[in-house]
N, C-alpha and C positions, 0 to 999 in steps of 0.2 A: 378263791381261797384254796391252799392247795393242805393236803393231811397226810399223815402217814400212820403206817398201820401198827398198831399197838399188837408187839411180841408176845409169845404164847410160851408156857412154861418150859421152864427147863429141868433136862435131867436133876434130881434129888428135890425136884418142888413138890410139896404136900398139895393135891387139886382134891378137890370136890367135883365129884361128878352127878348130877341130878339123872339119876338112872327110871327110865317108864317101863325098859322091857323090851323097847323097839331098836328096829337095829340102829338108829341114828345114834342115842345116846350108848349103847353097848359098845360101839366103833372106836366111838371116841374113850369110851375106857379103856379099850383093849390100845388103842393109839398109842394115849398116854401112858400107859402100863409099859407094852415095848421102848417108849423113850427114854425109862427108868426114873419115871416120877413114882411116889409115892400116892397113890388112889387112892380114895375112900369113896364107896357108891352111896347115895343115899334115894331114897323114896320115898315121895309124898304118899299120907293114907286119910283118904278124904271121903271113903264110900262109908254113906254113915248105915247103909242098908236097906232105906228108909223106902224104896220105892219097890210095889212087888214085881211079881215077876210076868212079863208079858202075857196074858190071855194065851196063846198058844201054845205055850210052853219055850218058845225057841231061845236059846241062847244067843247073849253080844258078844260080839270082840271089837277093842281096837278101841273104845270110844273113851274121854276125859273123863267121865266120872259115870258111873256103871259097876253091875256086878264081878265083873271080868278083872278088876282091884288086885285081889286074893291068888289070880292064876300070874299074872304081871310080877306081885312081887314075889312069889314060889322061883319064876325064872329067874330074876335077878337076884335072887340068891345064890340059885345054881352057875349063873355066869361067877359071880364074883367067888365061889366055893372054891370051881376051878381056876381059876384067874389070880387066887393069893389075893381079895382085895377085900377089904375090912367093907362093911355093908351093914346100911343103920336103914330103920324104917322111920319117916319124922310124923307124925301123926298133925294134921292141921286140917283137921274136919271143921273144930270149931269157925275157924277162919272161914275155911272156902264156903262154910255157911253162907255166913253172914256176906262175904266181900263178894260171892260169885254168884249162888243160889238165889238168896234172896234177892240181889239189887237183880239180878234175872227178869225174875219175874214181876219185882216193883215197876222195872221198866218197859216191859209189857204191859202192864194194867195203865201206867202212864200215858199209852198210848205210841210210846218210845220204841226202837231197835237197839237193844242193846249190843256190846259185841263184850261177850263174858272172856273171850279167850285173851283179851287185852288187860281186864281188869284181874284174872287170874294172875298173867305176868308179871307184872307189878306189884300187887299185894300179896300172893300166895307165893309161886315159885322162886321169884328173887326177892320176897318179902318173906313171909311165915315158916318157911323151908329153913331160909338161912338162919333167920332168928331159932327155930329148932335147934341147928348144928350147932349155933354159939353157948345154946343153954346144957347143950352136950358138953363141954370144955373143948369140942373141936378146933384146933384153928389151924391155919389153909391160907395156901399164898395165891391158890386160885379157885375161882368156881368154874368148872365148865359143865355144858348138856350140848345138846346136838343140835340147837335151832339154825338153822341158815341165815346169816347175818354176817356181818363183820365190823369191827372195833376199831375206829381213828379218830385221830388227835389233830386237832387243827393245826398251824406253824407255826400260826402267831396268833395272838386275841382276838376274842370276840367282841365284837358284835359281827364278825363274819358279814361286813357289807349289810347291815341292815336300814343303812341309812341314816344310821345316830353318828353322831361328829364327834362324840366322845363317851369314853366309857369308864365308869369308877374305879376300877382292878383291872390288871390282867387276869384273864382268865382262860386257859386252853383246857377244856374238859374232854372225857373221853364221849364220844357220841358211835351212835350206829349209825351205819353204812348198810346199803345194797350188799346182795350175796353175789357171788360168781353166778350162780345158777336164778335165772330171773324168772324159771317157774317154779322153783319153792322158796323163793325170796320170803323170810318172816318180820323183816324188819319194822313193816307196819305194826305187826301184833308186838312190838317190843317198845315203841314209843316212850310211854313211860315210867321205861326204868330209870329210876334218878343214876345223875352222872357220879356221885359219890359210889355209888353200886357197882355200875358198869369198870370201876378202875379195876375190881380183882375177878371181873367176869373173862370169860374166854370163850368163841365159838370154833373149836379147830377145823368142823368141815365146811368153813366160811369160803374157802375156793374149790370146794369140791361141786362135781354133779351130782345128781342122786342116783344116774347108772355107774359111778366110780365109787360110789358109799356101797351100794350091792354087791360090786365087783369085789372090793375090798374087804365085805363082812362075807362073802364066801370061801375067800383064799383063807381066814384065816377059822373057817366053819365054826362061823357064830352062829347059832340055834337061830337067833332074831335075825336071821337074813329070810328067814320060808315062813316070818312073819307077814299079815298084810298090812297096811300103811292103816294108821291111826286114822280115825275120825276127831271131827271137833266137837268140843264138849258135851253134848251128850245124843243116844240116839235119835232120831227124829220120834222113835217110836215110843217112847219117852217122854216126850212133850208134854204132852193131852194126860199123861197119871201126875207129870209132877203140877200142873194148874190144878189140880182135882183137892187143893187144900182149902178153894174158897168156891163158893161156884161162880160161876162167869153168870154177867151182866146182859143179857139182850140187849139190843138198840136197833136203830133203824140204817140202810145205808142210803146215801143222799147222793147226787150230785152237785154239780158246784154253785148250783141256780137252788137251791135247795129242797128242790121235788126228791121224792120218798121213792126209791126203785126196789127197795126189797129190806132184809132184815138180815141183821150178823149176829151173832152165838157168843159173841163177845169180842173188845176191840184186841184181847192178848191173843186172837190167832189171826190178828191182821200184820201186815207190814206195808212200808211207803213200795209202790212200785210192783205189786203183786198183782197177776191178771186171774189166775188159777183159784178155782176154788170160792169163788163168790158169790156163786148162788142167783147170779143176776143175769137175766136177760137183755139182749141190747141186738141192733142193728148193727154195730162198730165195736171194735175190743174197748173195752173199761180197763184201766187200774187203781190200785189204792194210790188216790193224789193227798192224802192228807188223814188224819188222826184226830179229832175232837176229845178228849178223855173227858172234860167237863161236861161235853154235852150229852156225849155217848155215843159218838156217830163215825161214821167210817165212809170219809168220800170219796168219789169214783170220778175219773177222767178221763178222756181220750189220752194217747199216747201224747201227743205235743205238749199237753198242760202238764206234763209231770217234770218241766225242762225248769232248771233255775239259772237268773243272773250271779245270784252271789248268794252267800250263805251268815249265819250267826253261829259262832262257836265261843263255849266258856268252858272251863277245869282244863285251863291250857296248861301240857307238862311242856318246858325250855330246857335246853341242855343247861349244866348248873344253875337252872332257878330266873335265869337270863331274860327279861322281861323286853321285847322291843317297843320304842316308845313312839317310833314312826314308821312310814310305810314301805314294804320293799317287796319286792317280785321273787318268785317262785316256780316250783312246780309242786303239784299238790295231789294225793289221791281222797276220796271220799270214801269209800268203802276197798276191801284187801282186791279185788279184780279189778277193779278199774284200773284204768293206766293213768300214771301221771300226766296232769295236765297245767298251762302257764295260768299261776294266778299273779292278784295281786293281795299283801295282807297286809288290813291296814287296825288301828284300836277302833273302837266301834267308842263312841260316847252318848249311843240312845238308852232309852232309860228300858228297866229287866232286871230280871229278879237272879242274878248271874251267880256262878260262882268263882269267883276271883274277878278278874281282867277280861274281858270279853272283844274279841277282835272281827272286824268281818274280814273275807274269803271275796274275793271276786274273782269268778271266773274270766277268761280272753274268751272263750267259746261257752255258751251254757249246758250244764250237767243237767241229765236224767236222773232223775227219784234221788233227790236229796234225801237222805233219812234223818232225821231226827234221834238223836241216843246212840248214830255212828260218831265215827271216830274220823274228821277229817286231821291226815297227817303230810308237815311242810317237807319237802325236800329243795335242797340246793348243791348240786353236785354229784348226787348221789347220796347225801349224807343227809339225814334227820336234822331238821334245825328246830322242830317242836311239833305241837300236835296239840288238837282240843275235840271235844264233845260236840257235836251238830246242837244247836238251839234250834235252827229254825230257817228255812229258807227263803229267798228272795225272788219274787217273779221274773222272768224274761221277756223281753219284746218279742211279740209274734214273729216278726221280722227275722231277729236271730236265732228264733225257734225252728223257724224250718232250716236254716242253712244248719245247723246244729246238727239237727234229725239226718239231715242228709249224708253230712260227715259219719255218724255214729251206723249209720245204714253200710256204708265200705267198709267201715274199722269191723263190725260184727259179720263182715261177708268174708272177711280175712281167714285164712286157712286156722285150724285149732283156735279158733276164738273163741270165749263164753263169756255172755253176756253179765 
């Protein structure tokens, strides 16, 4: 399938810029500002206050949602003060409540891994944001922020090769693509934003690197270049006060034979694939191979057992809504570091309490620490063809377990690799 790259605004275009404070999105305002678009900065205001302030006293910077709010929009006031550029604050606390917070930590108690910073994208920043600016009377031929990604349109219809012999409509939606820069590639955490959306979104430093975005925000002495790089959603040190609303649950942690090796503080500070922090003795490294929420229990495995064949994903987002109804090949990531890998996806029709359409995942080679409440997302070309919610993983043959381990043993011995 080949695409082309969907055009970025032009002189006298009204854009919306989703302004944080950091130099990625300030660039792209001062960018747009020099090409002679018409700017308007906006800011999300989501810190409801609600959590105190660290036992030592120290202050944060740089993290999604935190007290540090307050000094983020002060600058980007002062960028746009000087800059000539109209600057709104959108308040969507309520939202990122419920859509980010809560489902947080519900999927934690779940025994889940959530990833909030994908669920944010989609219902907060290019959901409750924009809805803000329209209740504003704003309107805008473009929305842009600074996320690393880029925007292309297939040449011809979909189903993009998926196998189906025919399809209802034409339909060429806009979709995301890989970024030039493939260590701050976001395109994972963008999955899904519906393709209706994506038509008047923009990423301008979609071919840039992030040492030509520094380079560039110092030529033009932007305050947020001697900024430091953002964290995700919020500090780690933070964690442990925002669970402090229910108390956690003890239970026991087991291995997979279901002998009793020690006890966990509750299963919201566990994760799939976690060796750290367990309180367990052993002759051989353990990690978290699995999650009981029903039971209460938190299982441990040797490294080998944590390998899956293939996986169960539901709440699948399709570019326009695009459902495939048979099975077609891939490459796939599971979690934002991992590197894409060949699957096959095909509709799952076992029985599950789903939400929507539910498809399995099959690996060519099997994955380490499937998570459950991650975010497995499809690629073909580079280009997002859709993405779903982890249900549940699929055992591997010991057989292709070790050849597995083996492969993943090189690929992590690789120069800058993290695991």
């Amino acid at each position: 399938m080949k695409y082309i790259e969907l055009t970025g605004p032009e002189p006298g275009d009204t854009v919306v810029v989703g302004l944080s404070g950091g130099v990625d999105s300030t660039l792209v305002a001062a960018l747009l500002k020099e090409k002679g678009c018409r700017v308007i900065g906006v800011t999300m205001s989501q810190w409801k206050g609600d959590l105190p302030p660290l036992p030592d006293g120290r202050k944060l910077h740089g993290s999604c949602y935190g007290p540090d709010e307050a000094q983020d929009i002060e600058d980007c006031k002062k960028f746009c003060a000087e800059h000539d550029i109209e600057y709104h604050v959108i308040d969507v606390k309520e939202e990122y409540q419920k859509q980010v917070l809560d489902y947080f930590k519900a999927e934690y108690r779940a025994g889940r891994t959530p990833n909030p910073c994908i669920r944010c994208n989609n219902l907060v920043k290019f959901g409750a944001l924009l809805s803000g600016v329209e209740k504003m009377g704003i309107t805008y031929d473009y929305f842009c922020t600074g996320h690393y990604a880029r925007l292309v349109r297939p040449t011809e219809s979909l189903p993009l090769s998926y196998g189906d012999t025919e399809y209802p409509h034409s339909l060429t939606p806009a979709m995301i693509a890989c970024a030039t820069d493939s260590a701050k590639d976001q395109a994972y955490f963008l999955y899904r934003i519906p393709s209706a959306t994506l038509e008047k979104v923009r990423f301008p430093l979609a071919s840039f690197k992030k040492q030509d975005v520094f380079k560039m925000a110092k030529e033009r002495s932007l305050a947020a270049a001697e900024k430091e790089e953002s964290q995700d959603f919020i500090p780690s040190e933070y964690f442990e006060i925002l669970f402090k609303d229910k108390p956690s649950v003890p239970g026991d942690i087991i291995d997979l034979d279901g002998h009793v090796l020690g006890h966990h503080r509750g299963i919201e500070h566990y994760t799939v694939g976690q060796r750290r922090g367990l309180g367990v003795s052993s002759s051989r490294p353990l990690y978290v191979h699995s999650i009981d929420s029903e039971k209460n229990l938190v299982v441990l495995a040797p490294d080998n057992d944590l390998f899956s064949a293939s996986l169960i994903a539901d709440d699948w987002a399709w570019p326009a809504g695009y459902e495939p109804q048979t099975a077609f090949s891939a490459m796939a990531k599971i979690r934002l570091a991992s590197r894409p890998v060949p699957v096959t996806v095909e509709p799952y029709c076992g029985e599950g309490d789903f939400k929507g359409k539910a498809y399995r995942v099959v690996f060519e080679t099997p994955q380490r620490a499937v998570a459950p409440g991650q975010s497995v997302v499809i690629y073909r070309d580079g280009v997002i063809s859709g993405g779903g919610v982890i249900c549940k993983a699929e055992k591997a043959d010991s057989a292709d377990v070790e050849k597995a381990a083996e492969e993943l043993k090189k690929i992590e011995s690789e120069p800058n690799h993290s695991r």
